[in-house]
Every structure is written in C-alpha cells, then in structure tokens.
Chimera marker file (.cmm) of the C-alpha trace (Angstrom):
<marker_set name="trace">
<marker id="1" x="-6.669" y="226.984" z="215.465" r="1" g="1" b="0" radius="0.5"/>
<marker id="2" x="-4.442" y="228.204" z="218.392" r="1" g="1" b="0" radius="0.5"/>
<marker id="3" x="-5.796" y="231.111" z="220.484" r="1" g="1" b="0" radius="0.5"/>
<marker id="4" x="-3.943" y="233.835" z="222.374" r="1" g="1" b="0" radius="0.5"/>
<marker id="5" x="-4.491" y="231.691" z="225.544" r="1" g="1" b="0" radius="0.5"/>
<marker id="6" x="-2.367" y="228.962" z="224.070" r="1" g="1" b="0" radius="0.5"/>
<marker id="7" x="0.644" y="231.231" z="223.060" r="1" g="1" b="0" radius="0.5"/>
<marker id="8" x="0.772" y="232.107" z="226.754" r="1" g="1" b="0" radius="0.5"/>
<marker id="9" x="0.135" y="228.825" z="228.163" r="1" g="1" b="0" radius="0.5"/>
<marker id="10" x="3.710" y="227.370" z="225.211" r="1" g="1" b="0" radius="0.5"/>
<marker id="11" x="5.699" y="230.165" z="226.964" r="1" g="1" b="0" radius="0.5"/>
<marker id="12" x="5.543" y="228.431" z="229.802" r="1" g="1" b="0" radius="0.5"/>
<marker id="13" x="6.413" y="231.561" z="231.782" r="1" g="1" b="0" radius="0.5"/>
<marker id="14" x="3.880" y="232.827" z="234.372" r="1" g="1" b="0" radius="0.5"/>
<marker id="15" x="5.572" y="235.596" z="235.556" r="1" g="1" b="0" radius="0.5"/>
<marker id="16" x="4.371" y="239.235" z="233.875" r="1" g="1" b="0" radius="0.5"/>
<marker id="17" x="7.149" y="241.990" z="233.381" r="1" g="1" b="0" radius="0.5"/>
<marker id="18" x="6.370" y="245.099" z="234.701" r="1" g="1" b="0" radius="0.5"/>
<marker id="19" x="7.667" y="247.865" z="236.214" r="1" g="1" b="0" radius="0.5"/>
<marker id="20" x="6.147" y="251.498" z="237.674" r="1" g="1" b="0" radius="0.5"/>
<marker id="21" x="6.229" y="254.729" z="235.478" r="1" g="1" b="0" radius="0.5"/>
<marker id="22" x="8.356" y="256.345" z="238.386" r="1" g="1" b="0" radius="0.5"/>
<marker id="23" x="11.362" y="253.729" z="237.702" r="1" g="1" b="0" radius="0.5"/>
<marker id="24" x="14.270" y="255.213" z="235.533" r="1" g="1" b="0" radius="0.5"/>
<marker id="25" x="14.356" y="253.979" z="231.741" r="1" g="1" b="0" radius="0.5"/>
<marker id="26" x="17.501" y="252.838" z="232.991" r="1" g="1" b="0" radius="0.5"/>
<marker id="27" x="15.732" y="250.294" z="235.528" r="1" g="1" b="0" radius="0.5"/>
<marker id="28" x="13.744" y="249.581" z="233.179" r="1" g="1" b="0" radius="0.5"/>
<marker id="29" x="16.639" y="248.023" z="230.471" r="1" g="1" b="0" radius="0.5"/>
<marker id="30" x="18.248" y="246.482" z="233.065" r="1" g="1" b="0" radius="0.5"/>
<marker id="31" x="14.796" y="244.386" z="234.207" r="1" g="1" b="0" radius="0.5"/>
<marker id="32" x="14.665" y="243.722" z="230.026" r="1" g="1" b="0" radius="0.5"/>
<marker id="33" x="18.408" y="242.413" z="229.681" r="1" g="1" b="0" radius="0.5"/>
<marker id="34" x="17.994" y="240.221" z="232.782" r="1" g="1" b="0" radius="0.5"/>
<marker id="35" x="14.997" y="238.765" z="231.493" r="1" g="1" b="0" radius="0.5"/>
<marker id="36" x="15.987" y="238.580" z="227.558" r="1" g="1" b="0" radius="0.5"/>
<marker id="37" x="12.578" y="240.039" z="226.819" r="1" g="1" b="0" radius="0.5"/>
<marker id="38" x="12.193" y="243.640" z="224.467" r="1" g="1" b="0" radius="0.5"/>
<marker id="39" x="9.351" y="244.819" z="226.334" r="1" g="1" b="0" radius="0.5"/>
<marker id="40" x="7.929" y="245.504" z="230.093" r="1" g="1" b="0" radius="0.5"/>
<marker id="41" x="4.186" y="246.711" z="230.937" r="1" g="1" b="0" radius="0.5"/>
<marker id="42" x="3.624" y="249.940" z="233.029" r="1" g="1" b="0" radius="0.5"/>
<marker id="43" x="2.045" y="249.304" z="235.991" r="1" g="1" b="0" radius="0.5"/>
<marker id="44" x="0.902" y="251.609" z="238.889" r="1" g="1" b="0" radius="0.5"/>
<marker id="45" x="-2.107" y="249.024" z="240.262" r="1" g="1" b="0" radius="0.5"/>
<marker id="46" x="-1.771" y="244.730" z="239.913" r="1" g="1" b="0" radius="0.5"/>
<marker id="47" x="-3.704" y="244.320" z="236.582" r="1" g="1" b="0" radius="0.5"/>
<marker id="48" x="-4.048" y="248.125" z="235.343" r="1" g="1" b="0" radius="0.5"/>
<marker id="49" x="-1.602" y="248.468" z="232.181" r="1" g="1" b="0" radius="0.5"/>
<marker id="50" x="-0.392" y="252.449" z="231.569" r="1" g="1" b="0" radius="0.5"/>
<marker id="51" x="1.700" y="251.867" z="229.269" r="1" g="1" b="0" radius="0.5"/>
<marker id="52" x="4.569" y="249.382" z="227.776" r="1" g="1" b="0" radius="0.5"/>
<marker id="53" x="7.908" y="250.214" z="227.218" r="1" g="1" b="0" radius="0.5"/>
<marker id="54" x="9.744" y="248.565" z="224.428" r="1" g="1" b="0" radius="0.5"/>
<marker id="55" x="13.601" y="248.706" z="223.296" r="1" g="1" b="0" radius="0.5"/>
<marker id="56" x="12.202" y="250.708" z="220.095" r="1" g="1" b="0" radius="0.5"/>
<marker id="57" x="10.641" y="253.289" z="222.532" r="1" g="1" b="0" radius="0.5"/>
<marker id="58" x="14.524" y="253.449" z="224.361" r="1" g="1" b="0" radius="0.5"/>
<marker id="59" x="16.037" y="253.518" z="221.037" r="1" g="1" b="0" radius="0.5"/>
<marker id="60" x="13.981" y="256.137" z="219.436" r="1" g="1" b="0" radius="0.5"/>
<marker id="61" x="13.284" y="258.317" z="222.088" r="1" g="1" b="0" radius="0.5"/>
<marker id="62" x="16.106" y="257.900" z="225.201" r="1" g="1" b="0" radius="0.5"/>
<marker id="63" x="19.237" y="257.319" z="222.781" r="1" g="1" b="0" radius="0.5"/>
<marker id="64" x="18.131" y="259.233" z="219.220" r="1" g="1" b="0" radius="0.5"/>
<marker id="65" x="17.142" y="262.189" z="221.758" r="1" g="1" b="0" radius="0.5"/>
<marker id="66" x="20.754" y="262.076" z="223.755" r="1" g="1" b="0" radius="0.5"/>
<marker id="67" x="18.438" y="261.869" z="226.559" r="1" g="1" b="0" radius="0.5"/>
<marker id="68" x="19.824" y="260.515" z="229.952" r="1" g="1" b="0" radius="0.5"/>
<marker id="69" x="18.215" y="256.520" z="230.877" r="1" g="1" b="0" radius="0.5"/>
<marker id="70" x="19.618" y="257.208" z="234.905" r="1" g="1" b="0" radius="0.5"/>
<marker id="71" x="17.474" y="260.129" z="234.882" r="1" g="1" b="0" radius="0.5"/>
<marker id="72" x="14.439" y="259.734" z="232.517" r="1" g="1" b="0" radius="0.5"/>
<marker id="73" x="11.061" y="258.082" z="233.921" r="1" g="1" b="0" radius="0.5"/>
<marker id="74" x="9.583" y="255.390" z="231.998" r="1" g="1" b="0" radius="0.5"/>
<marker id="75" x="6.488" y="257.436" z="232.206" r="1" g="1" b="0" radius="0.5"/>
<marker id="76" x="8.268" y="260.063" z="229.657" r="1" g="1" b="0" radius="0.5"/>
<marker id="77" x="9.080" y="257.708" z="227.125" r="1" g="1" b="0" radius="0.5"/>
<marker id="78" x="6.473" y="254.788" z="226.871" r="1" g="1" b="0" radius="0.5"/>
<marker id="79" x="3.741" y="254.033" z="224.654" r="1" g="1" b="0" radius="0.5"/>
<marker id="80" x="0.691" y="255.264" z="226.311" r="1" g="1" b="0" radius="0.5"/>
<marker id="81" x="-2.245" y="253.726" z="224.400" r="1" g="1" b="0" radius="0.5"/>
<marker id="82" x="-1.713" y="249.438" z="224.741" r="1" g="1" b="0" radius="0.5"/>
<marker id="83" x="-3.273" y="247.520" z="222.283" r="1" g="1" b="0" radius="0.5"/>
<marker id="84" x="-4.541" y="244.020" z="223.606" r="1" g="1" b="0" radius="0.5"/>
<marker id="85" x="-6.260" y="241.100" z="222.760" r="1" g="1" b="0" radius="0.5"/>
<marker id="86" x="-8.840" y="238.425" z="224.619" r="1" g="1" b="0" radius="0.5"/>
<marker id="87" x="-7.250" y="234.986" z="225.587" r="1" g="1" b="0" radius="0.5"/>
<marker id="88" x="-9.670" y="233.519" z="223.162" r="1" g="1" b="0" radius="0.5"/>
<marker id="89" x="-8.650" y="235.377" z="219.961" r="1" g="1" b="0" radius="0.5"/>
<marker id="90" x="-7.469" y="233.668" z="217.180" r="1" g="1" b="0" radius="0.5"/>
<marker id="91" x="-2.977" y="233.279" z="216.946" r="1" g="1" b="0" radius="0.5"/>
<marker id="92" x="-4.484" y="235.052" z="213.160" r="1" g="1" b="0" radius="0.5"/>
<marker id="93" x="-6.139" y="237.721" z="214.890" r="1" g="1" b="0" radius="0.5"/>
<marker id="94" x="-3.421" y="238.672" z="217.099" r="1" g="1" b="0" radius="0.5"/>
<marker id="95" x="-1.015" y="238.540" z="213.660" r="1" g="1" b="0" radius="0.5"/>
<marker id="96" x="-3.085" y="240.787" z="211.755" r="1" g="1" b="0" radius="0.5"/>
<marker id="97" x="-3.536" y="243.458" z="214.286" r="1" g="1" b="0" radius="0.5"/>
<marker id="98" x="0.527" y="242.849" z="214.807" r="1" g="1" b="0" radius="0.5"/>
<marker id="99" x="0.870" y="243.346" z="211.114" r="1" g="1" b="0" radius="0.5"/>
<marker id="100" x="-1.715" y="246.665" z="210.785" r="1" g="1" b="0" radius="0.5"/>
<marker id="101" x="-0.490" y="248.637" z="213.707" r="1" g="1" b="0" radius="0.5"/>
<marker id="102" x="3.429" y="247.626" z="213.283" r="1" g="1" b="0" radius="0.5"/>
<marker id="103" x="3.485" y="246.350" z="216.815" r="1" g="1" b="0" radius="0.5"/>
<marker id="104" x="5.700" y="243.703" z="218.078" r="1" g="1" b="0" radius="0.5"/>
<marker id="105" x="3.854" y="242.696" z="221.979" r="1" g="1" b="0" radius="0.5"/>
<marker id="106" x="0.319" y="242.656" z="223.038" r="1" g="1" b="0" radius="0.5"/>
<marker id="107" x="-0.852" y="242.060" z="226.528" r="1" g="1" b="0" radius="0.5"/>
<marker id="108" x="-3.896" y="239.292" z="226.804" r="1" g="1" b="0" radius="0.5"/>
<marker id="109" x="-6.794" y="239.637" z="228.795" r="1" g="1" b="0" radius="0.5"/>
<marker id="110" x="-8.691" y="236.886" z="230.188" r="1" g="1" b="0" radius="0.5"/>
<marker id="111" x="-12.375" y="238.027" z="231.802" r="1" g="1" b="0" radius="0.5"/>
<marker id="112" x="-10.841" y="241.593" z="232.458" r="1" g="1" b="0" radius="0.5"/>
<marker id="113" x="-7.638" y="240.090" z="234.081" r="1" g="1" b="0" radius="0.5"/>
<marker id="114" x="-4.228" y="240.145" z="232.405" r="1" g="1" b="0" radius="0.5"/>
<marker id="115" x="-2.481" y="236.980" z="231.938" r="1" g="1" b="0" radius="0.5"/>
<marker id="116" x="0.229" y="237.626" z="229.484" r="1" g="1" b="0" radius="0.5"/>
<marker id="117" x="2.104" y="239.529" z="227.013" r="1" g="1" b="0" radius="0.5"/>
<marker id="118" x="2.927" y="238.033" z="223.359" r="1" g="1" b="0" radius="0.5"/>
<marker id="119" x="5.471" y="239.023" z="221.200" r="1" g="1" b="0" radius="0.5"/>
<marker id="120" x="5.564" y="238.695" z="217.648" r="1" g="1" b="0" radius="0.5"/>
<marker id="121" x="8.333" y="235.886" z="217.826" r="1" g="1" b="0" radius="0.5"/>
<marker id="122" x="5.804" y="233.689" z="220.151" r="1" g="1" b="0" radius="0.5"/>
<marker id="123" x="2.912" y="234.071" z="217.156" r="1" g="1" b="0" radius="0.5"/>
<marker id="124" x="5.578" y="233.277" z="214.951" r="1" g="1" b="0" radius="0.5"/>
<marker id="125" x="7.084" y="230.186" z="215.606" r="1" g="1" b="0" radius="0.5"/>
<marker id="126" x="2.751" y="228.893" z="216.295" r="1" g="1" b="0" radius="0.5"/>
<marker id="127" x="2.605" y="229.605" z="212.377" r="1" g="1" b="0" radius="0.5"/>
<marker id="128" x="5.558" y="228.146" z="211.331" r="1" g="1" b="0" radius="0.5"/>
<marker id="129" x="4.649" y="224.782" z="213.951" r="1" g="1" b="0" radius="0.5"/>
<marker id="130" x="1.442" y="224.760" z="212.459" r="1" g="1" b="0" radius="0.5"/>
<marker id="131" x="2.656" y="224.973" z="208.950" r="1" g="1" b="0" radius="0.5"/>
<marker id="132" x="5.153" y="222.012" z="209.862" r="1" g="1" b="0" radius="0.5"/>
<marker id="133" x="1.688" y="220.348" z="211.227" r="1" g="1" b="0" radius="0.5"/>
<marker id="134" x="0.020" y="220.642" z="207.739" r="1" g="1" b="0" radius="0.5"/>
<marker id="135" x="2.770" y="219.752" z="205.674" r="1" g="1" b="0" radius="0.5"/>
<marker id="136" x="3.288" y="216.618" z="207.619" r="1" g="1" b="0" radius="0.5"/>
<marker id="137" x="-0.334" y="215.948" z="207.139" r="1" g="1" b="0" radius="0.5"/>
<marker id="138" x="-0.246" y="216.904" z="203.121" r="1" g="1" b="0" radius="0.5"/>
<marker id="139" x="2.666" y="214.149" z="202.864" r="1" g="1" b="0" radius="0.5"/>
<marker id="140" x="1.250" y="211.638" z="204.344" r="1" g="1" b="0" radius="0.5"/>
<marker id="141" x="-2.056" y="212.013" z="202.224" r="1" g="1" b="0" radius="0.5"/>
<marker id="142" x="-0.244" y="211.852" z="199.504" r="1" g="1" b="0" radius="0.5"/>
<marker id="143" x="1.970" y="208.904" z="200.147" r="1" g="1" b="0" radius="0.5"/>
<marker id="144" x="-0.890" y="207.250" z="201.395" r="1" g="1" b="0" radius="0.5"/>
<marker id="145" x="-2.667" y="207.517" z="197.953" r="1" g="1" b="0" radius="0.5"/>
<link id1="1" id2="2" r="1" g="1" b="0" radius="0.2"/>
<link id1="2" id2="3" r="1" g="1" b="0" radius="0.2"/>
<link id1="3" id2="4" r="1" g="1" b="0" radius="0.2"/>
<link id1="4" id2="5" r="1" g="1" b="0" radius="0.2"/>
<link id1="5" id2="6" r="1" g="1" b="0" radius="0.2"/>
<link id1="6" id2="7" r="1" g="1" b="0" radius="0.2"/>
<link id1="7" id2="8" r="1" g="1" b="0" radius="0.2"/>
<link id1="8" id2="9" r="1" g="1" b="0" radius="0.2"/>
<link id1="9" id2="10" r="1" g="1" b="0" radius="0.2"/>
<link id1="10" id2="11" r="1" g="1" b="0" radius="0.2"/>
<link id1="11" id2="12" r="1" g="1" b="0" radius="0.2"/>
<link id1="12" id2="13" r="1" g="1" b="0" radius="0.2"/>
<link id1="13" id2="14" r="1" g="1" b="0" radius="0.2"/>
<link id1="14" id2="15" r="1" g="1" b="0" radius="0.2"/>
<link id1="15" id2="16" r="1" g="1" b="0" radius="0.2"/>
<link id1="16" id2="17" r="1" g="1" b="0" radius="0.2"/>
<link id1="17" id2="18" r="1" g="1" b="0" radius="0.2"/>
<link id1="18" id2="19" r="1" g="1" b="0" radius="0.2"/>
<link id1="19" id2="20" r="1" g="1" b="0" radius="0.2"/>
<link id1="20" id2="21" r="1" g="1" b="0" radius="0.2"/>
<link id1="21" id2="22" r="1" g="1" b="0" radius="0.2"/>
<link id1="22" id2="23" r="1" g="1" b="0" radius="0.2"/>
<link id1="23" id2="24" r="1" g="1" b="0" radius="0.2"/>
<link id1="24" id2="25" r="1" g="1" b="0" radius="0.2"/>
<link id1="25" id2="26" r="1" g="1" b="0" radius="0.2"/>
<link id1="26" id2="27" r="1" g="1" b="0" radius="0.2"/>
<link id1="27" id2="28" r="1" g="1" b="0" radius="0.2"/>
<link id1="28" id2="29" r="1" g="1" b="0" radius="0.2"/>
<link id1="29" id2="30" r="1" g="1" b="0" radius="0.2"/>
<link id1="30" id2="31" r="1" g="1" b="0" radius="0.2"/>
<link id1="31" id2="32" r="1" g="1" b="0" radius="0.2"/>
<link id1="32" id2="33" r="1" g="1" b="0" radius="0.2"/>
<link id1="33" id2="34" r="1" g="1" b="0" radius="0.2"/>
<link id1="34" id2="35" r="1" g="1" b="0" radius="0.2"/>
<link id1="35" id2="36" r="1" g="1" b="0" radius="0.2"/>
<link id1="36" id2="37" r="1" g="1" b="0" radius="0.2"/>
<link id1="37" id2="38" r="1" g="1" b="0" radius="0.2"/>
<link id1="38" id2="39" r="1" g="1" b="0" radius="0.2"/>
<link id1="39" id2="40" r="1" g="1" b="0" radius="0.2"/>
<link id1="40" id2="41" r="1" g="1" b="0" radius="0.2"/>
<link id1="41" id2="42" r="1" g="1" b="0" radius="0.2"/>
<link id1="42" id2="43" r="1" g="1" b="0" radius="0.2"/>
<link id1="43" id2="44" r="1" g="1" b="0" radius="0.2"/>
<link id1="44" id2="45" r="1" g="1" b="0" radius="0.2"/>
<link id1="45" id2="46" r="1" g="1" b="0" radius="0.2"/>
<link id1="46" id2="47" r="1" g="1" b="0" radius="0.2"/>
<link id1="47" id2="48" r="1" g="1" b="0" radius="0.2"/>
<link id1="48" id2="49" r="1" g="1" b="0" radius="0.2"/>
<link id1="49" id2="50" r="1" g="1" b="0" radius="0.2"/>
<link id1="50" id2="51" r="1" g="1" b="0" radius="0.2"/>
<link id1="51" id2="52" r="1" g="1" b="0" radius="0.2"/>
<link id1="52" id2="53" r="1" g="1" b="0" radius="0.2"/>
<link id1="53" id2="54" r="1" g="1" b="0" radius="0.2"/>
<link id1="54" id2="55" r="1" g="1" b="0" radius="0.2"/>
<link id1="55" id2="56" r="1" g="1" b="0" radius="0.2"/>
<link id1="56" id2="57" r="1" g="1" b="0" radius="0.2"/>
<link id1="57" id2="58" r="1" g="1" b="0" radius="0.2"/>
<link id1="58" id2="59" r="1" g="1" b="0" radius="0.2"/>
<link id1="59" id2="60" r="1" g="1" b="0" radius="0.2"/>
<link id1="60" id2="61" r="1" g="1" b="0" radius="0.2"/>
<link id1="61" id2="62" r="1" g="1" b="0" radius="0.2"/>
<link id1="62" id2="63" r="1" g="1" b="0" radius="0.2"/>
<link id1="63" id2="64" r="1" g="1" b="0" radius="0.2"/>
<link id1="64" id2="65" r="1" g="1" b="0" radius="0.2"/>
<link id1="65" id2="66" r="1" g="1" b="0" radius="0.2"/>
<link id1="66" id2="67" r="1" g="1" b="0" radius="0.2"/>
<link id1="67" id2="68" r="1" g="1" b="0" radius="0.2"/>
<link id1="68" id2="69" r="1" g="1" b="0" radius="0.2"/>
<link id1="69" id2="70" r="1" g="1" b="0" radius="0.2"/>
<link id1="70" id2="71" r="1" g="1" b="0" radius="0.2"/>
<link id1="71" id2="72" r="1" g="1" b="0" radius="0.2"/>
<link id1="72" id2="73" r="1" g="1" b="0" radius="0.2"/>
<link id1="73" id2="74" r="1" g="1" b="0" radius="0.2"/>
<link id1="74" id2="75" r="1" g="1" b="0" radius="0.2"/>
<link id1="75" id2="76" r="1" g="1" b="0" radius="0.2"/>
<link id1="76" id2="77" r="1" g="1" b="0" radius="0.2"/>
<link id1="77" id2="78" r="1" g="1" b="0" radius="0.2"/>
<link id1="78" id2="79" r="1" g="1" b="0" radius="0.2"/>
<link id1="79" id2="80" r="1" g="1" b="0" radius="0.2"/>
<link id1="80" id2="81" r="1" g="1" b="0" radius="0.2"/>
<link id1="81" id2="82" r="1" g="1" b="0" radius="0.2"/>
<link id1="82" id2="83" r="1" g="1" b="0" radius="0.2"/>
<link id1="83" id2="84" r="1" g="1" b="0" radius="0.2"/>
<link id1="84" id2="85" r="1" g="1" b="0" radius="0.2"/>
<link id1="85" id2="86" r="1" g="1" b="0" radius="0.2"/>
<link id1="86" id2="87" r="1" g="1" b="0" radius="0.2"/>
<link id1="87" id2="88" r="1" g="1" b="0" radius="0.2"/>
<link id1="88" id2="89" r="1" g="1" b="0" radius="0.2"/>
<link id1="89" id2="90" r="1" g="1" b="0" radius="0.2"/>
<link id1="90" id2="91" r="1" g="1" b="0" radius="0.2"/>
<link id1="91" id2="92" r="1" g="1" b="0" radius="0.2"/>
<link id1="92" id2="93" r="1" g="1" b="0" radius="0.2"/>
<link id1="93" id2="94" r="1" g="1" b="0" radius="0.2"/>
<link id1="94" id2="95" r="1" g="1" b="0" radius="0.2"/>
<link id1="95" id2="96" r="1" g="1" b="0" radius="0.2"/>
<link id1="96" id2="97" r="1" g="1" b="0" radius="0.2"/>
<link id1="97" id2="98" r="1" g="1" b="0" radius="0.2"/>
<link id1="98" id2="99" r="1" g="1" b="0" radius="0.2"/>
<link id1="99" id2="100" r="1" g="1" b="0" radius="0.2"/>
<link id1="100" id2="101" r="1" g="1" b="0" radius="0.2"/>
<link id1="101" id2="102" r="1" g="1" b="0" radius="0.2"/>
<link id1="102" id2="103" r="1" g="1" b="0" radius="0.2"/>
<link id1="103" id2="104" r="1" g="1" b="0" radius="0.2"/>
<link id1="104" id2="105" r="1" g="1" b="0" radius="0.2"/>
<link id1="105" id2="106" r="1" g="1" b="0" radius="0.2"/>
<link id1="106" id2="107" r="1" g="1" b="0" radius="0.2"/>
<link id1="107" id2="108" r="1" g="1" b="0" radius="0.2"/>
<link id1="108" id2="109" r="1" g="1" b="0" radius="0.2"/>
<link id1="109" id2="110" r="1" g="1" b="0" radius="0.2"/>
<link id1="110" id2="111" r="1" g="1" b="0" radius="0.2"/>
<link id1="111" id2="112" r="1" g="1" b="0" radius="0.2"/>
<link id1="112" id2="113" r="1" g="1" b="0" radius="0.2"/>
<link id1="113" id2="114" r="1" g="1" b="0" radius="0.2"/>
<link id1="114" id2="115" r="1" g="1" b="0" radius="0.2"/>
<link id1="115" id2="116" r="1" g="1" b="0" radius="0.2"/>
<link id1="116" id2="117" r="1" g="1" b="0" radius="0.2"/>
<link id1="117" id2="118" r="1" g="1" b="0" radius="0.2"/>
<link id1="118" id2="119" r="1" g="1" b="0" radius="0.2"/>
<link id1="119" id2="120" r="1" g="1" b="0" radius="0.2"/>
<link id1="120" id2="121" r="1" g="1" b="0" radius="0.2"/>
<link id1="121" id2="122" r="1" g="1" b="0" radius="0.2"/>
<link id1="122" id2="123" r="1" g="1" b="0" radius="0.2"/>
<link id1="123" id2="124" r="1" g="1" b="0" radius="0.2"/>
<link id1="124" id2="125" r="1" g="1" b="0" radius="0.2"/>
<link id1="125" id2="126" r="1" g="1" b="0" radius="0.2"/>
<link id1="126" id2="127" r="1" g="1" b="0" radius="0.2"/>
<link id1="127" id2="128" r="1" g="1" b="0" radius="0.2"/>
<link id1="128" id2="129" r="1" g="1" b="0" radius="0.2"/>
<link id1="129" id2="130" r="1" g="1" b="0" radius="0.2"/>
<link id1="130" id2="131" r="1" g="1" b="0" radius="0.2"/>
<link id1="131" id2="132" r="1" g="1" b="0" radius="0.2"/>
<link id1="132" id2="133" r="1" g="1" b="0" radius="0.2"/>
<link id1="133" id2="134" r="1" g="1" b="0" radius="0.2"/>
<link id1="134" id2="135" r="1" g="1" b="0" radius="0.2"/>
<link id1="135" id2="136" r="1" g="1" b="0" radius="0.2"/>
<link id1="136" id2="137" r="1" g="1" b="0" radius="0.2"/>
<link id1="137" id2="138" r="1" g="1" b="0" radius="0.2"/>
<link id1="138" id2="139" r="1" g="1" b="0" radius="0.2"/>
<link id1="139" id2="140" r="1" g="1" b="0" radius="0.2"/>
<link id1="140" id2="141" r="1" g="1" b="0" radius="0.2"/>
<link id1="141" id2="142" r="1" g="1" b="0" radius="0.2"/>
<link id1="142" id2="143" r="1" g="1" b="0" radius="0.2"/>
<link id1="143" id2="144" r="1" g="1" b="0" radius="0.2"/>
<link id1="144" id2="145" r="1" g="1" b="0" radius="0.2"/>
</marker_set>
C-alpha cells in the first residue's frame, strides 16, 4: 500500500509553498494562483509550520467578512493548529483523518523534517490508480480461469 512518502515523491514537485504570517492575504492568493495550488504553509523559521492558509480560509473569513486582502496579514486569517502526518503513513491513513476532520491538505513529516504537503486530490487519484491496479488484476484472474 502507498504511503504519504510516495504521494509526495508522484507530485514530482520539490518545492514547498510557503509564505510568512506578516505577508498580506493578498500576497498570499497571488503566490496560490501562480502556482495553481489552494493552499500555502505559514512559515516564520525553514521547517517550523504556524499555520496554513487555504482558499476556504480567504473565502470564509477575508471575502464573507468584507475584509480588505491588501491589508489583512495571513497571520489574522489562517488555520492555526496543522494537522500532519509521517512520510510512512498509510495513503488510508492520511484519507481517513482527511475525511474525520473535513480537511483538504496535510503537511508530511519525515524524521521531524517537512517534506511535503498533500492535498486531497493527490490521495485521490492513488485510490482511484490503485483501484484501476486491482481491477486489472481481477480481469485477468478471471479470464485466465
């Protein structure tokens, strides 16, 4: 079965997304459109996660709130407490806890360093590969019988 550790290694991306708590939500959008990604870490030291900031967190409390993105800090408006997962958890694991706490990105930790962040669409399309994977497999037992 396909860990967290795999997920990141598919991306193929090795860059991490992050930007300070002192940055406008507006620099913050801007680093999200140019990247096509819904979600940026906090960051004040390499490796020490404050926060993430996702396009629900602009959406529900920049925009719904008529609050100003030019002059609101990321600080202000992202999630605080970052759920994560080990490199070695299971693509399962990292669904379920996805699932339970209605999250859609989780940073992964490898030996206390970050390596990644996940979205919901990268555990996604593993399940649906490895579902391809087993129904290939299920067809040819069968035809083989």
């Amino acid at each position: 079965m396909a860990t967290a550790r795999d997920l990141i290694k598919n991306k193929g991306v090795s860059q991490i997304l992050a930007i300070s708590p002192d940055a406008s939500v507006q620099e913050a959008i801007k680093l999200m459109a140019d990247h096509n990604v819904g979600a940026v870490l906090v960051e004040t030291i390499v490796d020490k996660v404050q926060g993430i900031l996702t396009e629900r967190d602009v959406l529900l409390k920049v925009d719904a709130n008529s609050r100003n993105a030019k002059e609101t800090k990321v600080r202000d408006v992202m999630t605080q407490k970052v759920l994560y997962v080990e490199s070695n958890q299971s693509v399962e694991e990292c669904m379920e806890l996805m699932n339970s706490k209605s999250i859609r990105h989780l940073p992964v930790y490898e030996n206390g360093n970050l390596v990644g962040l996940i979205s919901v669409r990268d555990v996604l399309r593993e399940v649906i590969a490895e579902q391809k994977n087993m129904i290939s497999h299920l067809e040819n037992y069968i035809s083989g019988l």
